[in-house]
C-alpha positions in Angstrom: 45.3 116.5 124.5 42.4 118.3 123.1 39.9 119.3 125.5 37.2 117.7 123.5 39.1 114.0 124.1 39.7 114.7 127.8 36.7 112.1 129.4 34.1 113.4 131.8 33.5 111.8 135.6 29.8 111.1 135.5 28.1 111.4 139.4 28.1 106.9 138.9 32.0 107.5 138.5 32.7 110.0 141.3 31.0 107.6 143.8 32.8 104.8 142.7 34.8 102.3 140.3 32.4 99.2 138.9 34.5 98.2 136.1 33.5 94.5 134.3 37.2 94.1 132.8 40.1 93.1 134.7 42.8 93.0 131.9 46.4 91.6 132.8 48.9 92.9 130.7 52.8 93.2 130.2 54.3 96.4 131.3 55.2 96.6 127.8 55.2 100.3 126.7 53.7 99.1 123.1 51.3 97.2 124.6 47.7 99.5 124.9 46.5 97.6 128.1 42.4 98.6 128.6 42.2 100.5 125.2 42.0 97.1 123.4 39.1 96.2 124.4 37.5 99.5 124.1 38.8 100.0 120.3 40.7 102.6 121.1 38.4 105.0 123.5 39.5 103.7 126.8 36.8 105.5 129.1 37.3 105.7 133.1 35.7 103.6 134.7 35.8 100.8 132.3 38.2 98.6 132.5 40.5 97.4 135.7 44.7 97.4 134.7 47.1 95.3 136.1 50.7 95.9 134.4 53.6 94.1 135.3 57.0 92.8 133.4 55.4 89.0 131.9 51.7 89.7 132.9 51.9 87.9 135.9 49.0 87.8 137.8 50.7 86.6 141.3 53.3 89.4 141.4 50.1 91.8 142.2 47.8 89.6 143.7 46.6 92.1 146.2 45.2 94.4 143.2 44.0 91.2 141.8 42.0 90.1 144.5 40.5 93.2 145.1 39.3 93.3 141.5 38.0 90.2 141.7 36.1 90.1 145.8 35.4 93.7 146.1 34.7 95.5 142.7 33.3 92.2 141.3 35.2 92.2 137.8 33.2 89.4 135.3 35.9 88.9 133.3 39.6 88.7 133.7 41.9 89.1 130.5 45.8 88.1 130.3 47.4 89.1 127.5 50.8 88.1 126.5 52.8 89.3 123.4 55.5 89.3 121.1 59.0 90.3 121.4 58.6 90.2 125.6 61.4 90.9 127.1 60.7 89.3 130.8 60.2 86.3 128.3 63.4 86.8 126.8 64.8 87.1 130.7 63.7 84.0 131.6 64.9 82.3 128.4 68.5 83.7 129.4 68.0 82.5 133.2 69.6 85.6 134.8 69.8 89.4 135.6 72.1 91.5 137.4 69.4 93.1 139.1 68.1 91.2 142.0 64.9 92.5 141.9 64.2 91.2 138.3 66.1 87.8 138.9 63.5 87.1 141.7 60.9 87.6 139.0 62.9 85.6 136.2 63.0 82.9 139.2 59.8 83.1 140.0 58.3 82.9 136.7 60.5 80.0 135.6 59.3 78.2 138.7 55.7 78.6 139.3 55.2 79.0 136.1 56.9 76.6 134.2 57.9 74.1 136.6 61.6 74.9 137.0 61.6 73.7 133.1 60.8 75.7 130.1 58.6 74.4 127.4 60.5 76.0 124.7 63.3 78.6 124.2 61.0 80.3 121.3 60.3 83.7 122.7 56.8 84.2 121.2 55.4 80.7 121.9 57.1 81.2 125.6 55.0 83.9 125.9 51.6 82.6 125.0 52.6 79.5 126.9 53.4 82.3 129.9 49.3 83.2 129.5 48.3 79.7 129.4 50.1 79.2 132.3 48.5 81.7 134.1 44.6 81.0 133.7 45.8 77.9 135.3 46.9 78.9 138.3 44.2 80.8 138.4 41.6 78.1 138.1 43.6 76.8 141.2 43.2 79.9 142.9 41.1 79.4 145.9 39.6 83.1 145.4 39.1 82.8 141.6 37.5 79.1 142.3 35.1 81.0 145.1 34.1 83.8 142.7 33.5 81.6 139.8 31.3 79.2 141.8 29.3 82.4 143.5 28.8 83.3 139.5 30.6 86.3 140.4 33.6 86.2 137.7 32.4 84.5 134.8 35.7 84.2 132.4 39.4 83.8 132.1 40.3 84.7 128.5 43.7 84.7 127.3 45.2 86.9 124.6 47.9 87.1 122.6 49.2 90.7 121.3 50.9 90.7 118.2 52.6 93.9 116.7 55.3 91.9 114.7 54.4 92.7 111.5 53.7 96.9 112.2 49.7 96.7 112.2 48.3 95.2 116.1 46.9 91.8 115.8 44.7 90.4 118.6 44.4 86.7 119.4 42.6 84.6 121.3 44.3 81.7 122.6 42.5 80.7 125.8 38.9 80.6 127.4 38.9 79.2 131.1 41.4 76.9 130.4 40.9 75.9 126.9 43.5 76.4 124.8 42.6 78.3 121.3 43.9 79.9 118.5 41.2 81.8 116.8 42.2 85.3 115.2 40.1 87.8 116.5 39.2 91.8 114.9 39.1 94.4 117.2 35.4 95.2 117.3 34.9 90.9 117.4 36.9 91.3 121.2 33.8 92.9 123.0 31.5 91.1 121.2 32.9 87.6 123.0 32.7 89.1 126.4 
């Protein structure tokens, strides 16, 4: 990395993390976590991560609910995407790996109900985020915070890099089920 690119920790930053982004992500290596909302010039500081195989919020809920009670994060993001291969997992119903069977399990279900709504990998997956802003919204912590005015939005996204070039949808807004194409610079602008 060039030296010029490498960010700088303001005295705000060195005290302290006050990010307004929580964004819940697949551990997907082609997935660009914070970056998309920041077009590209992720920033310290700016966004919260949470990573894990099927962007599940529950498997880290202690890094979720510190996000959400003690740095006060706005605005939570899940975003799901193509070609997931915890979706794929869970469509196949089994792993030799315990480990990732607890999480296929666990996923079908608390997720899906012990039933899965289709065996479509791609529409499993934005099912998978819609899914997840509803337990949310049954969360006693998320229900707290939103009623405190403390987190203001669950927004769910859809990552698609099917056809080479990134494509960002927005399929859910506290529960509401969408499908609006987004651009990139549109993203921050809804926030």
């Amino acid at each position: 990395m060039e030296e010029s690119n490498i960010p700088s920790y303001g005295e705000d930053l060195l005290k302290g993390q006050k990010p307004k982004y929580m964004v819940i992500c697949c551990a997907d290596s082609r997935v660009p976590k914070g970056e998309m909302l920041t077009g590209f010039t992720f920033q310290p500081g700016e966004v919260f991560t949470i990573s894990n195989a099927g962007n599940c919020y529950f498997f880290n809920k202690e890094t979720f609910y510190y996000g959400v009670e003690h740095l006060r994060i706005e605005v939570v993001l899940v975003c799901g995407h193509n070609n997931c291969g915890m979706m794929k997992a869970v469509i196949k119903g089994g792993d030799e790996n315990p480990y990732i069977q607890d999480a296929i399990n666990t996923i079908k279900n608390e997720v899906f109900g012990g039933t899965l709504p289709t065996n479509d990998v791609d529409e499993l997956a934005k099912e998978n985020v819609h899914r997840q802003i509803k337990l949310m919204m049954k969360d006693e912590v998320v229900k707290n915070t939103m009623d405190r005015g403390m987190l203001k939005k669950l927004i769910g996204l859809y990552y698609d890099f099917s056809s080479r070039k990134p494509e960002l949808y927005i399929i859910n807004t506290n529960g509401k089920r969408l499908e609006e194409k987004l651009e990139w610079s549109e993203l921050k602008d809804m926030l």
